[in-house]
N, CA, C and O atoms as CSV, one atom per row, in Angstrom:
chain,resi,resn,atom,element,x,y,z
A,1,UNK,N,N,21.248,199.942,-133.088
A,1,UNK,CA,C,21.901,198.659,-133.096
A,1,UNK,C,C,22.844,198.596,-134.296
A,1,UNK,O,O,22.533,198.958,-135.430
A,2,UNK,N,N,23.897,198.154,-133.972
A,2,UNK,CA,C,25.097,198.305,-134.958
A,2,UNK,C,C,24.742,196.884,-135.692
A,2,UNK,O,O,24.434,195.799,-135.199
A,3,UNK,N,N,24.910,197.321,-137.147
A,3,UNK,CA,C,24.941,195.702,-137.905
A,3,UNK,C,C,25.521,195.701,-139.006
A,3,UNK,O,O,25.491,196.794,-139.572
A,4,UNK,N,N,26.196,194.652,-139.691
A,4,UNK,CA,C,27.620,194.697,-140.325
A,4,UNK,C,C,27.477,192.955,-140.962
A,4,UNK,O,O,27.507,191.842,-140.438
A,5,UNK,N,N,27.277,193.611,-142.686
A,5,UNK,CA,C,26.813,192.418,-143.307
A,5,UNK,C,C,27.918,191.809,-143.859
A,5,UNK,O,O,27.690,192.147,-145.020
A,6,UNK,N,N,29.196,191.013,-143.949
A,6,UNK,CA,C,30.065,190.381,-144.286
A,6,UNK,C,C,29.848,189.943,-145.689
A,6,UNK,O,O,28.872,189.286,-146.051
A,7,UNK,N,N,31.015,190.429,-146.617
A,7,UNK,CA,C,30.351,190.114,-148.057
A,7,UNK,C,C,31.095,188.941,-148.476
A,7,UNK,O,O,31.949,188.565,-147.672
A,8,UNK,N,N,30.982,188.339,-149.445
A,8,UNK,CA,C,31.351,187.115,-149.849
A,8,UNK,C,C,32.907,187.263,-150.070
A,8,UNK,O,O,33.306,186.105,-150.191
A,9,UNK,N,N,34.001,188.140,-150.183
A,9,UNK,CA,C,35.408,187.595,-150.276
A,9,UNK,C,C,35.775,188.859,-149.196
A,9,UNK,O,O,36.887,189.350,-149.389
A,10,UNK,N,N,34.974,189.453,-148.072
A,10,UNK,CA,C,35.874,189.636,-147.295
A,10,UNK,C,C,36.303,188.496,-145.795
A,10,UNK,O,O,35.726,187.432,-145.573
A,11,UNK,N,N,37.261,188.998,-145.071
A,11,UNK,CA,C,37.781,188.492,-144.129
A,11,UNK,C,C,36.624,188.627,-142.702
A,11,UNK,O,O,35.941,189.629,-142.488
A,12,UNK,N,N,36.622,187.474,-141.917
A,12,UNK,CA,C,35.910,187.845,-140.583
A,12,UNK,C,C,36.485,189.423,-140.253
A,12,UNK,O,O,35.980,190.545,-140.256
A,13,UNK,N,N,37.703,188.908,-139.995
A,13,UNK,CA,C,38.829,190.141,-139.196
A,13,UNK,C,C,38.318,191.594,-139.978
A,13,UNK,O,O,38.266,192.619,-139.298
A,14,UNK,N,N,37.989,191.628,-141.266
A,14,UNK,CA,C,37.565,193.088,-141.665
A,14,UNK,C,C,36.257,193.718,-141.066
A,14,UNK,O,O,35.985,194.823,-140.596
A,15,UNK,N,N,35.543,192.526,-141.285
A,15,UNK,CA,C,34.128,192.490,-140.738
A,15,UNK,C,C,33.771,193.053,-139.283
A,15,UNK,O,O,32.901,193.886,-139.028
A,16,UNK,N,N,34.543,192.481,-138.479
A,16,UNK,CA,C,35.023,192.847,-137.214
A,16,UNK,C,C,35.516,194.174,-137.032
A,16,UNK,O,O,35.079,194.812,-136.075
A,17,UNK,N,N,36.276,194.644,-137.722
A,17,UNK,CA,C,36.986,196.085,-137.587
A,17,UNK,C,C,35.579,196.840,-137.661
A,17,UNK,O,O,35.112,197.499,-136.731
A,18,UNK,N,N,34.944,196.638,-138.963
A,18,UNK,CA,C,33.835,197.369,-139.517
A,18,UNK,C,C,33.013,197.348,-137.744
A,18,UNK,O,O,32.738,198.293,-137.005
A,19,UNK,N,N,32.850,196.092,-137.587
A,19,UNK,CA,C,31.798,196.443,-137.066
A,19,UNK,C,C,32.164,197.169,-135.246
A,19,UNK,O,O,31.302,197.786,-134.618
A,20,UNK,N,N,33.365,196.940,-134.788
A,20,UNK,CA,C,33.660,198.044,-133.832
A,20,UNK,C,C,34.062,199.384,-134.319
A,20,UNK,O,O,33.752,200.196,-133.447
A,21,UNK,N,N,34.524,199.871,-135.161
A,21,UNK,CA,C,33.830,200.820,-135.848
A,21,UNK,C,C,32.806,201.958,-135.512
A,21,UNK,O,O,32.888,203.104,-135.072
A,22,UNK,N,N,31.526,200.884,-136.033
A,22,UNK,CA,C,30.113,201.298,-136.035
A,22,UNK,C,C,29.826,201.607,-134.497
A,22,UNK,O,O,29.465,202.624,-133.904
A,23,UNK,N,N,30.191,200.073,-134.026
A,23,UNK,CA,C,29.498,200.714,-132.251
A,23,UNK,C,C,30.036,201.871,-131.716
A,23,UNK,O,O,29.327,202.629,-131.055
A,24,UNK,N,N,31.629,202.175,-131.999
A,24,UNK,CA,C,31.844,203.365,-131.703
A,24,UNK,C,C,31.384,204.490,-131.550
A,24,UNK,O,O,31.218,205.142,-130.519
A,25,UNK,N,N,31.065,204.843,-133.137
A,25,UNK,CA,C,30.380,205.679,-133.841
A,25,UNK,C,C,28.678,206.013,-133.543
A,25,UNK,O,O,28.003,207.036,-133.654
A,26,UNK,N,N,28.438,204.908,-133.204
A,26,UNK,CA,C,26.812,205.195,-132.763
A,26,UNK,C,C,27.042,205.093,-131.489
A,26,UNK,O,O,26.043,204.810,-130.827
A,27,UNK,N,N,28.273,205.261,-130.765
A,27,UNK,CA,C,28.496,205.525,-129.115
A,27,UNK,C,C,27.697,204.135,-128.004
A,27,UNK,O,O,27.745,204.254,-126.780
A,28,UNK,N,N,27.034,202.939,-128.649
A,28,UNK,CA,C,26.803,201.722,-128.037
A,28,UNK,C,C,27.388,201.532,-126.467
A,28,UNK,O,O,26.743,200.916,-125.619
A,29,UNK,N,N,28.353,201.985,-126.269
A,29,UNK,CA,C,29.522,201.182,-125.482
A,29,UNK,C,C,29.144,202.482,-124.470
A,29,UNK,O,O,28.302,202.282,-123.595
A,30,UNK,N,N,29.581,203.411,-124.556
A,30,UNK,CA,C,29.220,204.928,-123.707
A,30,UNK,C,C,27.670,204.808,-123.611
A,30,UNK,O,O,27.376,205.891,-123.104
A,31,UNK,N,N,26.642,204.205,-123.778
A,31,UNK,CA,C,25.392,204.313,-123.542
A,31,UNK,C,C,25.140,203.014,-122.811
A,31,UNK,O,O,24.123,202.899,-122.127
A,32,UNK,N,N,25.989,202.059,-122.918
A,32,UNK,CA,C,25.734,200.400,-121.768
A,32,UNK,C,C,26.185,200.721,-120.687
A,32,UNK,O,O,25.702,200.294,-119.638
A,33,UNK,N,N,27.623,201.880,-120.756
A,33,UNK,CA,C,28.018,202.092,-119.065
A,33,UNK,C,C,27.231,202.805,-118.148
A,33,UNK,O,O,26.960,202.540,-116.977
A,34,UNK,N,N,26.705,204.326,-119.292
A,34,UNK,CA,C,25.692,204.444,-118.551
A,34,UNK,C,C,24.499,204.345,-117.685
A,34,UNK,O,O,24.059,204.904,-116.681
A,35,UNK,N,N,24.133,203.323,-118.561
A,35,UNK,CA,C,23.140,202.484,-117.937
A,35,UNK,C,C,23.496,201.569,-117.112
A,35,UNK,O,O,22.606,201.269,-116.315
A,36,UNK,N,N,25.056,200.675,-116.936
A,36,UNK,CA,C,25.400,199.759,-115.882
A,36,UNK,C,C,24.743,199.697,-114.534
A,36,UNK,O,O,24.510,198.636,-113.955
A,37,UNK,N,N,24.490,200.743,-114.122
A,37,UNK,CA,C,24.367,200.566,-112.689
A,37,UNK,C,C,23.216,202.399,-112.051
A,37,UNK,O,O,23.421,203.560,-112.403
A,38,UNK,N,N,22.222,201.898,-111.165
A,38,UNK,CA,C,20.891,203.179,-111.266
A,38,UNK,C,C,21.280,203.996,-110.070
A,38,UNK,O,O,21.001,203.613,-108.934
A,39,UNK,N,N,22.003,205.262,-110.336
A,39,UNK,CA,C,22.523,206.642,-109.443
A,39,UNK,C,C,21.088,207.260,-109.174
A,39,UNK,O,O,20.428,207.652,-110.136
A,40,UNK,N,N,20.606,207.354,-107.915
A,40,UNK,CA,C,19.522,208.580,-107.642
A,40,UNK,C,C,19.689,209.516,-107.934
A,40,UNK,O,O,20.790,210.062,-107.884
A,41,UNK,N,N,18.306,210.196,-108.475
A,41,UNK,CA,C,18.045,211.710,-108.829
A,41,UNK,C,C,19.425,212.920,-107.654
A,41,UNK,O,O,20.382,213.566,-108.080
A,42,UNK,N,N,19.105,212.830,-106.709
A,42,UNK,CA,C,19.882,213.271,-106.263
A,42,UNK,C,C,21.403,213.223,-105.770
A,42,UNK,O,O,21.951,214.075,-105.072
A,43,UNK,N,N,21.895,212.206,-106.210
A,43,UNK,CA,C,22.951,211.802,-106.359
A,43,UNK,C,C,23.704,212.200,-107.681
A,43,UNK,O,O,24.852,212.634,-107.772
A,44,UNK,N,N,22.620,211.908,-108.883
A,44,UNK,CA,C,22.664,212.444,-110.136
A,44,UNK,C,C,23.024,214.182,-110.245
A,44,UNK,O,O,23.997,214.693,-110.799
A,45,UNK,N,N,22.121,214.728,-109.669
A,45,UNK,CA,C,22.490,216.533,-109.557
A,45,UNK,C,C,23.743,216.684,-109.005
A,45,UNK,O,O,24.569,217.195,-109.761
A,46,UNK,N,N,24.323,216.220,-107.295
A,46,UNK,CA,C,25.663,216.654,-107.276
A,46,UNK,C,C,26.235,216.033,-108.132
A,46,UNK,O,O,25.934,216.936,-108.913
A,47,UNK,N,N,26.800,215.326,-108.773
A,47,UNK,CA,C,27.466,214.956,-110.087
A,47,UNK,C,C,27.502,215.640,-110.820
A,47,UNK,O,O,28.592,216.193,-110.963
A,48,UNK,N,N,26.231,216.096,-111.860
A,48,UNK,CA,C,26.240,216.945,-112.592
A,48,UNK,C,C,26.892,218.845,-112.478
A,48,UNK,O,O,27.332,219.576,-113.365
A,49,UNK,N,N,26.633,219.142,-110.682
A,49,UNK,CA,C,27.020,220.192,-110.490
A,49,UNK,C,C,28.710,219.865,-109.953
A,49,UNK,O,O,29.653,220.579,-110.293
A,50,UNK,N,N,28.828,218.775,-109.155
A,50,UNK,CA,C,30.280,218.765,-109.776
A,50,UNK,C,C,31.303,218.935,-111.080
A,50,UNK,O,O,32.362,219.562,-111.098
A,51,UNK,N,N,30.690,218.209,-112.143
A,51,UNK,CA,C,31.439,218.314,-113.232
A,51,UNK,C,C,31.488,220.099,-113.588
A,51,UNK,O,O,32.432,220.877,-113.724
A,52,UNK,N,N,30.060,220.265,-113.651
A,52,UNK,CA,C,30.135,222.119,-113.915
A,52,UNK,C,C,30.964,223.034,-112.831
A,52,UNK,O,O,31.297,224.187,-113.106
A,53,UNK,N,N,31.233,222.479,-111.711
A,53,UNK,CA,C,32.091,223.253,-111.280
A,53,UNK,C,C,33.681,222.980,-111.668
A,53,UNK,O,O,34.599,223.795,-111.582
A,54,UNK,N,N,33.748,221.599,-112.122
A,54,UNK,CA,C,35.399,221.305,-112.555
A,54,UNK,C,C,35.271,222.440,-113.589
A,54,UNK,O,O,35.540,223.639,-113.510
A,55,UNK,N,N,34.832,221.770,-114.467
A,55,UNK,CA,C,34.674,222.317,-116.085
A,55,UNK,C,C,35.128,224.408,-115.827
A,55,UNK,O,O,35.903,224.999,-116.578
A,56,UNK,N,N,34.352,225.122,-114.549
A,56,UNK,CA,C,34.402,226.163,-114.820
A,56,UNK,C,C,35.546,226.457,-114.138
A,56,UNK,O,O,35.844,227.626,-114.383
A,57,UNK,N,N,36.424,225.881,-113.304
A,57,UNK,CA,C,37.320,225.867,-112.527
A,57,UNK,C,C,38.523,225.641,-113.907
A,57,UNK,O,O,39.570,226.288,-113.938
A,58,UNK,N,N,38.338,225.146,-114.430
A,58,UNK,CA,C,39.440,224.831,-116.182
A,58,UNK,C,C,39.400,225.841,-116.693
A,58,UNK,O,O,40.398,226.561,-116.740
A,59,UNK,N,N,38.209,226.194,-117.233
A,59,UNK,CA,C,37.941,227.903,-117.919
A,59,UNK,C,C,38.205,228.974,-117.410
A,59,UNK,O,O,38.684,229.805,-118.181
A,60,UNK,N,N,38.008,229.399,-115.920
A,60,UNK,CA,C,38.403,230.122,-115.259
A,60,UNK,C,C,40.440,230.228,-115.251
A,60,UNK,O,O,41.205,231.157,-115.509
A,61,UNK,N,N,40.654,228.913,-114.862
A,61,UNK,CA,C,42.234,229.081,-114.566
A,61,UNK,C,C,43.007,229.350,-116.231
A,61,UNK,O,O,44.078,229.958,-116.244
A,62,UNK,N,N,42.479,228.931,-117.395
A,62,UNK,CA,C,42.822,228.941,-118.961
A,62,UNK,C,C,42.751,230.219,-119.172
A,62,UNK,O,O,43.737,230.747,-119.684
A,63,UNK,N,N,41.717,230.952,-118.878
A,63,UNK,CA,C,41.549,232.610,-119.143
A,63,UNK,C,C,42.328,233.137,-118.066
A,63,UNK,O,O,42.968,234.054,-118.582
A,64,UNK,N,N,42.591,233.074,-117.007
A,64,UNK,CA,C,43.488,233.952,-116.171
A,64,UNK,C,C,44.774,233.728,-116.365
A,64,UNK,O,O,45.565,234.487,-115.806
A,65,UNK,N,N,45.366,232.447,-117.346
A,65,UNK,CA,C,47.077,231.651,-117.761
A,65,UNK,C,C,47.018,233.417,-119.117
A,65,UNK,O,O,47.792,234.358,-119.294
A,66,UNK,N,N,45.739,233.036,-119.695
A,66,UNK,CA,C,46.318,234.149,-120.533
A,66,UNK,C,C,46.387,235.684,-120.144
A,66,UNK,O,O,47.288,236.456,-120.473
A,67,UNK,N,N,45.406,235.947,-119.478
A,67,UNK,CA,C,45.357,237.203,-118.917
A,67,UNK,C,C,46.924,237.835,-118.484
A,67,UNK,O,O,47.542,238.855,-118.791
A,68,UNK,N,N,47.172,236.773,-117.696
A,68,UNK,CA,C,48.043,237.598,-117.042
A,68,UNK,C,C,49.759,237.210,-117.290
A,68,UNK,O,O,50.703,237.186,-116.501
A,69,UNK,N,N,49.643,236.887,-118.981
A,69,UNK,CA,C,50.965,236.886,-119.588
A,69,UNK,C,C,51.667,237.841,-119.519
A,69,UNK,O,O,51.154,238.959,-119.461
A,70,UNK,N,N,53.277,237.644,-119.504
A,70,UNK,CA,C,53.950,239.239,-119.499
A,70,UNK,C,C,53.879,240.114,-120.746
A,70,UNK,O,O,53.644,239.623,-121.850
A,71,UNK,N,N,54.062,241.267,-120.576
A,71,UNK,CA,C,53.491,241.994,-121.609
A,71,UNK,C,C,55.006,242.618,-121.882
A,71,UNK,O,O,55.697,242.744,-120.871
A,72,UNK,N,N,55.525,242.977,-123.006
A,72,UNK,CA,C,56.877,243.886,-123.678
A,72,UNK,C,C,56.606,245.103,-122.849
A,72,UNK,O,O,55.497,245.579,-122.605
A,73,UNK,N,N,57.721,245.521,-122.466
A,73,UNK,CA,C,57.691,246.975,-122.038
A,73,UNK,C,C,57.670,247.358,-122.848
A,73,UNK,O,O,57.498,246.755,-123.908
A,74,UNK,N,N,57.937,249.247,-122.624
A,74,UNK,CA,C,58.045,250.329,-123.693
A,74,UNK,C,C,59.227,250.100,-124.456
A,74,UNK,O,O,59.475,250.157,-125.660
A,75,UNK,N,N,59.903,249.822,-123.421
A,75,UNK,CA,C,61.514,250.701,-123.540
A,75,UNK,C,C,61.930,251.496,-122.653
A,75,UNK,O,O,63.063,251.561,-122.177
A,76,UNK,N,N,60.791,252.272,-122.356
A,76,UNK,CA,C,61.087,253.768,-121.648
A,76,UNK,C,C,61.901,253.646,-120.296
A,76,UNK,O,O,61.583,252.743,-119.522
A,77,UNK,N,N,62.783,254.380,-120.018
A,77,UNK,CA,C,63.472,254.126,-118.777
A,77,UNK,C,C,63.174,255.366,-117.769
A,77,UNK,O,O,63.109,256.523,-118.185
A,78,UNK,N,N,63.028,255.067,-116.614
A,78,UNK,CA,C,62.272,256.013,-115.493
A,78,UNK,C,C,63.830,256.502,-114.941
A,78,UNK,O,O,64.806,255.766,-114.793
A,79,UNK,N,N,63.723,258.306,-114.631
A,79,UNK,CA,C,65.214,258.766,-114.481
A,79,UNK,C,C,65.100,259.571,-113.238
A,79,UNK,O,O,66.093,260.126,-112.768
């Protein structure tokens, strides 16, 4: 729980910054959405194996962008 003690000559408005801030930081806001609304166990797994297949589908295409950069020739000319 985020908490944010306002001292005697600061501003609400600082207080406020401080304290979105904090919820940020202790991720508050990413842990209420989660919880918004109850996905079944199995509903939950394809999700999860979706994202792992995006995720490896990124890694996969990032390593093959470099792989298969052009490379300098020799020079050498074929006669």
């Amino acid at each position: 729980m985020a908490l944010v003690i306002v001292n005697n000559n600061e501003s609400i408005e600082n207080a406020l910054r401080r304290f979105k801030r904090k919820v940020i930081s202790e991720e508050i806001i990413k842990d209420l959405k989660k919880h918004a609304h109850f996905i079944p166990p199995g509903q939950k797994a394809k999700l999860k194996s979706a994202n792992a297949r995006k995720r490896n589908r990124r890694r996969f295409r990032q390593q093959r962008s470099i792989n298969t950069a052009p490379r300098p020739s020799g020079g050498g000319q074929n006669r």
